[in-house]
N, C-alpha and C positions, 0 to 999 in steps of 0.2 A: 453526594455522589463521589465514588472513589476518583481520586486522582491518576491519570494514565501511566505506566512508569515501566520503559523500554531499556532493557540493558542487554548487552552483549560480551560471549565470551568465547574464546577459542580454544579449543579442543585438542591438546598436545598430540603428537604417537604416543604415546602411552594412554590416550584415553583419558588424562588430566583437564580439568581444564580450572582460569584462574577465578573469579568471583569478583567482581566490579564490590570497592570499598560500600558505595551506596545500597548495591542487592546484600551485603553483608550484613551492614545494617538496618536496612529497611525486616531482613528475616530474624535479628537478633542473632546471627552467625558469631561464633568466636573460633577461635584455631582448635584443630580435634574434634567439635562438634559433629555430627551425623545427621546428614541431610538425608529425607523419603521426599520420592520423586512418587507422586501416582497418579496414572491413566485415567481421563477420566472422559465422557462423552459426555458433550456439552450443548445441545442445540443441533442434533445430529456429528458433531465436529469432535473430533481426538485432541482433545487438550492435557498439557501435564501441569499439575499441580506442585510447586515445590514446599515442604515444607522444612521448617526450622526446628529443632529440639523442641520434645515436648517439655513444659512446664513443669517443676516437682513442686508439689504441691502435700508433699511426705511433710512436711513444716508443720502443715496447714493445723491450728487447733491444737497445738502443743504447750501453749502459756494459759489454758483452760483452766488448769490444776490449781494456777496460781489467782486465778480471777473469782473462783467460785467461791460462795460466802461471802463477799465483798460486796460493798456501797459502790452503784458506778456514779452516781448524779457529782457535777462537776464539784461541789463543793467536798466532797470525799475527794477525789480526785486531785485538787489541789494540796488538800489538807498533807495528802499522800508524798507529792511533789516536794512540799515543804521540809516534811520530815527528811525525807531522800537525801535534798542539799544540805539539811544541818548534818547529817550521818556523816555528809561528804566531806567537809569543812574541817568536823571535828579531827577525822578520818588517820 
């Protein structure tokens, strides 16, 4: 079960408001980021959801290229490791 986690902020004139360190990181917030706030009915009840930047996930599957054709069973893997450090050493 989720743990309860009640934080409070105030709401400048301008409409600002500041972000409690702990909701910052509880949402993965960093400075510049772009918070979506959305509506949503809950149990009959209007609740908002805040969320934190989505995920890039543009990464995702990009060192494929270099894996294909390859031995994964760990003693490849090692064998791999090994060479890497002597390359490094000699380097």
């Amino acid at each position: 079960m989720a743990r309860s986690f009640i934080a409070t902020a105030k709401l400048s004139t301008r409409r600002q408001a500041t972000f409690p360190v702990a909701t910052c990181e509880a949402l993965g917030l960093q400075p510049g980021d772009t918070i979506r706030f959305e509506r949503r009915a809950v149990d009959g009840e209007t609740v908002w959801v805040i969320r934190g930047p989505e995920l890039d996930w543009s990464w995702f599957g990009a060192g494929r290229h270099y894996a294909t054709g390859k031995s994964h069973d760990m003693a490849a893997i090692r064998k791999s490791i090994a060479q890497g450090r002597a390359r490094h050493r000699r380097g």
